[in-house]
VOGU-3710 file (C-alpha; in Angstrom, 3 decimals, decimal comma):
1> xxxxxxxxxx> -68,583/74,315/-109,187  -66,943/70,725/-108,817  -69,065/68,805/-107,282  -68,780/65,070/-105,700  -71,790/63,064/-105,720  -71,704/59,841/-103,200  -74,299/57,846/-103,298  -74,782/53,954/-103,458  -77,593/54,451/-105,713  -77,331/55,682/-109,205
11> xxxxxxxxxx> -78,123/55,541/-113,159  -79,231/52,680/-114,299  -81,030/52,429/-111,012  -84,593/54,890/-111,170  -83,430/57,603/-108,728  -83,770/61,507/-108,375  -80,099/61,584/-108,698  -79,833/60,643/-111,856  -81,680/63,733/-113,029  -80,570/65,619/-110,269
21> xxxxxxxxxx> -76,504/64,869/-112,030  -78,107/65,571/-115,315  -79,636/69,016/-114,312  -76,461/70,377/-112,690  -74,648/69,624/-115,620  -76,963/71,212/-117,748  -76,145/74,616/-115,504  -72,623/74,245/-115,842  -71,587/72,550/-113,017  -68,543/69,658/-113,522
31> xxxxxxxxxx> -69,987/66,718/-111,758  -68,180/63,154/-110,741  -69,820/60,325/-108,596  -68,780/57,601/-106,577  -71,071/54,909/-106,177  -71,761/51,098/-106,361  -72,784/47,865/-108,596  -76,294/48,737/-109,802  -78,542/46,101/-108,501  -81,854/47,586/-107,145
41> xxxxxxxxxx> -84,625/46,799/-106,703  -84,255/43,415/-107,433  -81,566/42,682/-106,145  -79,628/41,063/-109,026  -76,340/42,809/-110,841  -77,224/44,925/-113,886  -76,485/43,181/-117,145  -73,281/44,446/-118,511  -72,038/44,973/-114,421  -70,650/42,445/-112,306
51> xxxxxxxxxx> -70,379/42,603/-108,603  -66,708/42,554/-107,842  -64,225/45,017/-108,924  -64,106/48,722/-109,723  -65,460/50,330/-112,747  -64,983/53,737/-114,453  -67,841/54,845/-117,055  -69,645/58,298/-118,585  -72,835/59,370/-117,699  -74,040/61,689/-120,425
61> xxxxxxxxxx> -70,845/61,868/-122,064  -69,673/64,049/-119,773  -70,226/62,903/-115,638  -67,386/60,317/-114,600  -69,023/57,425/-112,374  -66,603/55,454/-110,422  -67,905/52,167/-108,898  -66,795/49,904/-106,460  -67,566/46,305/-105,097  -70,646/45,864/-103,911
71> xxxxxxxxxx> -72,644/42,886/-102,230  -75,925/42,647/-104,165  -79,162/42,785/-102,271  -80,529/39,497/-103,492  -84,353/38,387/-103,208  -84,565/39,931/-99,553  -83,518/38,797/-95,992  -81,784/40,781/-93,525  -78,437/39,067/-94,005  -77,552/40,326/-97,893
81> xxxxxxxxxx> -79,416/43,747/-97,202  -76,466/43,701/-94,187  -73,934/42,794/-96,548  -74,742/45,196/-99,408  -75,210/48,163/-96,800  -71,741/47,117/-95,301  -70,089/46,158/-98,651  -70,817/49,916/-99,940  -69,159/51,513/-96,866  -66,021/49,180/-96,458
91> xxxxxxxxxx> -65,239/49,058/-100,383  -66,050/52,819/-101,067  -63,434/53,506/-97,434  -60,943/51,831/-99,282  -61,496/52,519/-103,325  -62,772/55,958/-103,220  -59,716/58,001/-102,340  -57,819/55,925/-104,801  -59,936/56,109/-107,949  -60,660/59,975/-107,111
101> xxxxxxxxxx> -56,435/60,655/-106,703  -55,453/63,935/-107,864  -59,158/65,243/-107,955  -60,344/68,459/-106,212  -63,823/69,525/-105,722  -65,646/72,451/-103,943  -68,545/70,026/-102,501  -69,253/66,848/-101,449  -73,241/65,968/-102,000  -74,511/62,901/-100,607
111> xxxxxxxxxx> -78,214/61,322/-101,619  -79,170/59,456/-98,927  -82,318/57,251/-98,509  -81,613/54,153/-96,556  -79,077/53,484/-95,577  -77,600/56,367/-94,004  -74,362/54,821/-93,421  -73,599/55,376/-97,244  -72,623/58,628/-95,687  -69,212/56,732/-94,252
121> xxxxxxxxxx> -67,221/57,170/-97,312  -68,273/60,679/-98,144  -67,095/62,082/-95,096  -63,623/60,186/-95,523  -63,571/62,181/-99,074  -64,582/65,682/-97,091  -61,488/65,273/-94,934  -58,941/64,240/-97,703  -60,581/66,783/-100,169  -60,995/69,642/-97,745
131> xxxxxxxxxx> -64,471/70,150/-99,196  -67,690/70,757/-97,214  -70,224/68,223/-96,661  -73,698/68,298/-97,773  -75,906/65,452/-97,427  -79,743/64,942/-98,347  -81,494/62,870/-95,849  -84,578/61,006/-97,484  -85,164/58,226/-94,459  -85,181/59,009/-90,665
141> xxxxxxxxxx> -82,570/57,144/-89,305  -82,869/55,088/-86,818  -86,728/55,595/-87,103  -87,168/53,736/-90,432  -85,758/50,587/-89,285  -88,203/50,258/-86,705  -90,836/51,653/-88,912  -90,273/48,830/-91,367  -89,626/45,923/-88,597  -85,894/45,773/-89,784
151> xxxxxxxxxx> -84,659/45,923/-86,256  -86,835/45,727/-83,336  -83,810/45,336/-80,491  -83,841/49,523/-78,211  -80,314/48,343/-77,454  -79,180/48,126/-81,268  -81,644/50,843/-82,294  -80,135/53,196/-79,522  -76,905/52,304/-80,582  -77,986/53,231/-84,512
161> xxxxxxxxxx> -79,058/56,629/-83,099  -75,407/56,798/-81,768  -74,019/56,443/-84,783  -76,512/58,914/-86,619  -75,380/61,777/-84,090  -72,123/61,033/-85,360  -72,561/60,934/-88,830  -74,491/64,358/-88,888  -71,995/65,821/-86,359  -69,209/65,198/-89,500
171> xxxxxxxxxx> -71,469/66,959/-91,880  -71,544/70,648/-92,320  -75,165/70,671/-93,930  -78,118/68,566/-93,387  -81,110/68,889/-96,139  -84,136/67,341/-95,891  -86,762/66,282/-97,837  -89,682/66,604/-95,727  -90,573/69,795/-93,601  -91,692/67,177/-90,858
181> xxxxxxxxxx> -87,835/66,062/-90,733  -86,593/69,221/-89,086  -86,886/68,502/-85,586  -86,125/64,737/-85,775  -83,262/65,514/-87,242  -82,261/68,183/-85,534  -82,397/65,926/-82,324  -79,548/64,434/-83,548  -77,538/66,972/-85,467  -77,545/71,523/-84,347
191> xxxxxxxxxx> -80,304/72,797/-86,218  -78,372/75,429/-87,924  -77,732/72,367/-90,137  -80,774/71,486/-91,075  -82,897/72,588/-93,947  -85,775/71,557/-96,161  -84,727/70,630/-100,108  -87,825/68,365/-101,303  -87,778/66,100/-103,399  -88,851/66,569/-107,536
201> xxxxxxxxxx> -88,543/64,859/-110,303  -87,792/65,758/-113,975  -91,001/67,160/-115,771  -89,587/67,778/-119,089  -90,524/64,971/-120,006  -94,287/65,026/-118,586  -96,228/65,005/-121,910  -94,025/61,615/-123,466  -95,552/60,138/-126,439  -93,544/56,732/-125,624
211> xxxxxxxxxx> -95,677/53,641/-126,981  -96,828/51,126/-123,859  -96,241/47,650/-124,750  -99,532/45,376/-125,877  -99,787/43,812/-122,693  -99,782/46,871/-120,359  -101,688/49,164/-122,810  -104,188/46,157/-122,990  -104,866/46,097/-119,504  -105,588/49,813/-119,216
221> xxxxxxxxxx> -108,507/49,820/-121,691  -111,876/49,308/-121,000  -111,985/50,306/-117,118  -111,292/53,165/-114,598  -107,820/52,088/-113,268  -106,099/53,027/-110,142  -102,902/53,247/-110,897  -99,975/52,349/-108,587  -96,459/52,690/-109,557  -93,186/52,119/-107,306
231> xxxxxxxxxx> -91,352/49,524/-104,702  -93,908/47,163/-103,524  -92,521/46,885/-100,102  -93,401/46,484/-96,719  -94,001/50,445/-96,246  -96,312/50,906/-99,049  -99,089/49,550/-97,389  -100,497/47,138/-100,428  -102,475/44,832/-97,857  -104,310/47,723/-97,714
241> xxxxxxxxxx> -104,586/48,254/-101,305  -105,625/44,277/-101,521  -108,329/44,907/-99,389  -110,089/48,081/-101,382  -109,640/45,919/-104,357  -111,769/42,839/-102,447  -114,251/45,716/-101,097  -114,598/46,970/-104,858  -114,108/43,329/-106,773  -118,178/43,513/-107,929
251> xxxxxxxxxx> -117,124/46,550/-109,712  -115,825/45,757/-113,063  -115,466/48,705/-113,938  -112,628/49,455/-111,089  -109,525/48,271/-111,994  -106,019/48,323/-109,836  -103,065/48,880/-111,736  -99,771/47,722/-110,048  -96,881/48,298/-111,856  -93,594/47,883/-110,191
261> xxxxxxxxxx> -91,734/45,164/-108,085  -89,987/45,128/-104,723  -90,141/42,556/-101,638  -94,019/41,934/-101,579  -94,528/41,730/-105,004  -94,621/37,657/-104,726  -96,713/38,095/-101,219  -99,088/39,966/-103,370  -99,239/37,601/-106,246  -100,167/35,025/-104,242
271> xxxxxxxxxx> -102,751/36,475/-102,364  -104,460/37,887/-105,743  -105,110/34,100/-107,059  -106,096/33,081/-103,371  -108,965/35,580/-103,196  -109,571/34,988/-107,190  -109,042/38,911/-107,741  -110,047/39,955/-111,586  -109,656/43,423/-110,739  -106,249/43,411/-109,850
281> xxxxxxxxxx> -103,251/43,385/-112,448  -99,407/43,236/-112,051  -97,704/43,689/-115,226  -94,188/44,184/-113,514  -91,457/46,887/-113,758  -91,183/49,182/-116,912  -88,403/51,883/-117,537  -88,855/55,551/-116,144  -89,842/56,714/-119,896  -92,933/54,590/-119,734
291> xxxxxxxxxx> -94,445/56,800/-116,864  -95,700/59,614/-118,283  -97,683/57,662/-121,198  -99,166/55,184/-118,292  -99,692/57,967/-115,986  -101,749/59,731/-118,786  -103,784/56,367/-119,497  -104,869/56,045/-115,637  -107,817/57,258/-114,088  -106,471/58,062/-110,806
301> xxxxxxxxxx> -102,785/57,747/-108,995  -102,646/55,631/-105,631  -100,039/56,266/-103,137  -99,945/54,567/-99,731  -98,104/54,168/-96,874  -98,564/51,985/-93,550  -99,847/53,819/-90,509  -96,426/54,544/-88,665  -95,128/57,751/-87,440  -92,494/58,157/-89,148
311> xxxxxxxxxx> -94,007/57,953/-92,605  -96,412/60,830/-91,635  -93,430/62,671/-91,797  -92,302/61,834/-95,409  -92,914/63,066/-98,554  -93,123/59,973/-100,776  -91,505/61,274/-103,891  -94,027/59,269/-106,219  -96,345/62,294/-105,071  -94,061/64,772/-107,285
321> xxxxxxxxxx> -94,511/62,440/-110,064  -98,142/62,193/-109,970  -98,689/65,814/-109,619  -96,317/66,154/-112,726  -98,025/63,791/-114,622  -101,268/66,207/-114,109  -103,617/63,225/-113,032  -105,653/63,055/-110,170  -104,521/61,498/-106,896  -105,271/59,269/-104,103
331> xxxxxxxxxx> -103,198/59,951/-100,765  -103,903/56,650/-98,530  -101,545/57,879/-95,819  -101,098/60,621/-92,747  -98,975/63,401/-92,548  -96,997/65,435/-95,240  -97,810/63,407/-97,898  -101,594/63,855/-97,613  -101,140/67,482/-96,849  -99,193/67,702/-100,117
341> xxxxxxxxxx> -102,142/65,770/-102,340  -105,175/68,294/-100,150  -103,055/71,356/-100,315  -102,172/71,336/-104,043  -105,847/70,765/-104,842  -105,452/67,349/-107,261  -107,232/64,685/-105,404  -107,969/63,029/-101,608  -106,440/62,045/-98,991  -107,948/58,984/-96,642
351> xxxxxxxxxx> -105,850/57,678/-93,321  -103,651/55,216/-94,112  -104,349/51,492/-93,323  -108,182/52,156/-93,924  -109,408/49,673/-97,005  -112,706/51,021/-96,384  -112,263/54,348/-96,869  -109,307/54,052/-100,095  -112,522/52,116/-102,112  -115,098/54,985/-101,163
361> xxxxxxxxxx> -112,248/57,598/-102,190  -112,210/55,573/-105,693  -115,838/55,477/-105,973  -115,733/59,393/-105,474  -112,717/59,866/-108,276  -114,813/57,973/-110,383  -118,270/59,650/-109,752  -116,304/62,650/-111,502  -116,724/63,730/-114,841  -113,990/63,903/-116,570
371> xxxxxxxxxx> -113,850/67,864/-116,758  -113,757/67,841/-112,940  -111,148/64,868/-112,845  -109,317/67,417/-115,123  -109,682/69,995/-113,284  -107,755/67,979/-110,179  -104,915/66,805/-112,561  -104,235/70,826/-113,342  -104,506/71,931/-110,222  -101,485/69,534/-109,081
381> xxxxxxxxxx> -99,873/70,213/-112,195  -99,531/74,005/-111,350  -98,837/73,002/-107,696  -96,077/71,023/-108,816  -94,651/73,733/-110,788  -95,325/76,564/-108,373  -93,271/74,127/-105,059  -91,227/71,517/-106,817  -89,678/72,355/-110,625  -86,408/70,320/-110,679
391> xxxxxxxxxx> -84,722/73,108/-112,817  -85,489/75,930/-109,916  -84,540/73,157/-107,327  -81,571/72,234/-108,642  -80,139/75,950/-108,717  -81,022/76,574/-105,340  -78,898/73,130/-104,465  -76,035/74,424/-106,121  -76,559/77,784/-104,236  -76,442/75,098/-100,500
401> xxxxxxxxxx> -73,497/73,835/-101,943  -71,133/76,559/-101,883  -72,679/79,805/-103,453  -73,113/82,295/-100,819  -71,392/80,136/-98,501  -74,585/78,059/-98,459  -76,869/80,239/-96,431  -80,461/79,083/-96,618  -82,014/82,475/-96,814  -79,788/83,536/-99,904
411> xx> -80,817/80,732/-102,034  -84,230/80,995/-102,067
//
C-alpha cells in the first residue's frame, strides 16, 4: 500500500509512530508523512530545525517527511500550546496539498494524541486524494481538556465536542487505543467506526546492551529504585509520587528514579529541596535507546495517573514498555491501565492519588526475592507478547487500512 501518515508529532520526537513508519516499511508498505517542526516535549526547536518554513527529509533512507511551520510549544502556558495546536492546522491546510502535488495514496493514517484537531489537514488530503481516512485516537476529546484543567468553560468545552462530532463524522475509521474508548467515542462518531488498535512499542530492541552514562548508572547502584520514566505533567500524578517518597524517605534503601521532563518537572524540583528529599533523583531526559538498559537496572516500574475519569479509560502506553522491558510494575491508577498491570500478572495495581498505598505497594515489590520479582517481569513479558507485539500489530493496521476493505473481523 501507499500510505499517508499525518501527524504533528514525529521522529526525532519519542513517539509510537516513529516505529510504527519503520515497521510498515519493513512489510513493504511505501510510506510518506506530513508533519511539523520537532519541538516536544520541551518545547524548544530541534537543533538542526528551525520553526518557520517547510522542510523535505528521509526517514530511514527510504520514508519522505514533509514539514511545515509550526509555532513551538515553549516552557508551557495556554497561549503557545494555542498557537502550536493552531499553527499545525492552518500551515499543514495550506502546505500539505502543495508539497504532496502529484502524489497518490490508498490511505490516509492519522496518530492522534492531543490535539485532535491535527486531524484538520488530514481530512483536507482525504478529499483531494480520494483516499479513506483512518485515524488513531489516543486522548478523549473534549474529555482530556477538562481532565487536565486546560479548559474549564461547558460553553467552550460543548463547543469542542461540536467540533469532535465533526471531525469523526469526516473520517471513515476510528481506532482506538483503549477498549474503554468505545462508547465515548462512539457518542460522538456511528460505532461501526470505531475499533480497538492498542498501543505497543518496538521490543526488538528489549534486551539493549547500550552503556548508561556515569551519572545515571551511578544513581541506580546501591538501592531498590522505583523507576519512573515519561512526561512529567500534570496527568501523571507525581504529587502523588512526592508523597510515597516522603512516606518512605527513612528508607534508604528505597530510591525514586525520575527520568524524563515535561511541565512539572521544575514544580517537582523545587519541592524535592523544600522537603530535603535524598531519596528522590531527577537525572533528566535520555534517548529512547537508553530504556531498555535503565529499565533492566530498576527494581520496579512506576506508572501513575491522577484520579479522573477519563484516565481510567486509557492505556498509558509506558505500560507496553514496562511489560517489554520484563520488569515488574507498579500501576498507581484506575481503570484499563491497572487492569492491564493485574491481568498480565507482572506487578500491582493501587488507586490512583493514594501516597499511602503506592509506598506499601513498594515495600511489597521489595519484600520479594528476586526469583519472585522475576517471575512478575516474565509474566508481563509473555503478556506483552501474547496482546501487544508491534510486528503482529502493525499487520493488522495495514489490514484497517485498506486490505479487506478494512473490516475489523478479517484482520484479526
Amino acid at each position: 500500500m501507499k500510505i499517508l501518515v499525518v501527524s504533528q508529532y514525529f521522529w526525532p520526537e519519542t513517539f509510537i509512530i516513529s516505529d510504527i513508519v519503520r515497521k510498515l516499511v519493513e512489510q513493504g508498505h511505501e510510506v510518506t508523512v506530513a508533519t511539523g517542526k520537532p519541538n516536544y516535549p520541551d518545547g524548544a526547536i530541534y537543533d538542526g530545525y528551525r520553526a518557520g518554513g517547510t522542510q523535505c527529509e528521509r526517514y530511514l533512507d527510504k520514508v519522505n517527511v514533509f514539514r511545515v511551520p509550526l509555532w513551538p510549544r515553549g516552557s508551557g502556558g495556554a497561549k503557545n500550546l494555542i498557537l502550536n495546536y493552531v499553527s499545525f492546522v492552518l500551515f499543514g491546510l495550506i502546505c500539505f496539498p502543495w508539497l504532496l502535488r502529484k502524489q497518490n495514496f490508498d490511505a490516509v493514517f492519522v496518530y492522534a494524541p492531543s490535539p485532535i484537531t491535527q486531524v484538520v489537514p488530514a481530512i483536507l488530503l482525504k478529499w483531494i486524494k480520494r483516499a479513506p481516512l483512518t485515524v488513531w485516537v489516543q486522548d478523549l476529546w473534549p474529555e482530556s481538556l477538562a481532565a487536565t484543567g486546560f479548559l474549564k468553560n461547558r460553553t467552550l468545552l460543548r463547543v469542542m465536542g461540536w467540533m469532535v462530532r465533526l471531525i469523526y463524522c469526516c473520517c471513515d475509521r476510528l481506532l482506538v487505543q483503549s477498549s474503554a474508548f468505545v462508547d465515548p467515542v462512539s457518542a460522538y462518531a456511528s460505532r461501526e467506526k470505531v475499533c480497538y488498535y492498542p498501543n505497543s512499542i518496538d521490543a526488538s530492541g528489549a534486551e539493549s546492551a547500550a552503556v548508561l552514562p556515569a551519572s545515571l548508572a551511578a544513581t541506580l547502584e546501591g538501592a531498590f529504585c522505583v523507576v519512573f520514566a515519561g512526561n512529567l505533567g500534570t496527568a501523571q500524578a507525581l504529587d502523588t509520587v512526592l508523597e510515597a517518597a516522603i512516606l518512605l524517605r527513612e528508607e534508604p534503601d528505597i530510591r525514586f528514579v525520575l527520568v524524563g521532563s515535561g511541565s512539572r518537572a521544575d514544580w517537582l524540583l523545587e519541592e524535592v529541596k523544600a522537603h530535603g528529599l535524598t531519596n528522590v533523583s531527577m537525572p533528566g531526559r535520555f534517548p529512547a535507546s537508553l530504556m531498555p538498559t535503565l529499565f533492566e537496572r530498576s527494581g520496579v516500574l512506576l506508572v501513575s495517573l491522577t484520579d479522573e475519569p477519563i484516565f481510567a479509560q486509557t492505556i498509558p502506553s509506558k505500560i507496553q514498555a514496562y511489560l517489554a522491558a520484563g520488569k515488574p510494575i507498579i500501576a498507581a491508577l484506575n481503570g484499563e491501565g491497572a487492569r492491564v498491570a493485574l491481568e498480565s500478572g507482572a506487578g500491582v495495581a493501587v488507586p490512583a492519588e493514594q501516597p499511602g498505598q503506592l509506598a506499601e505497594a513498594i515495600r511489597e515489590i521489595r519484600a520479594l526475592s528476586d526469583a519472585q520479582r522475576a517471575a512478575l517481569g516474565s509474566a508481563g513479558r509473555a503478556y506483552f507478547d501474547a496482546h501487544f507485539d508491534m510486528d503482529v500489530q502493525v499487520k493488522r493496521l495495514a489490514c484497517l487500512l485498506g486490505g479487506n476493505n478494512g473490516l475489523e473481523g478479517d484482520c484479526e
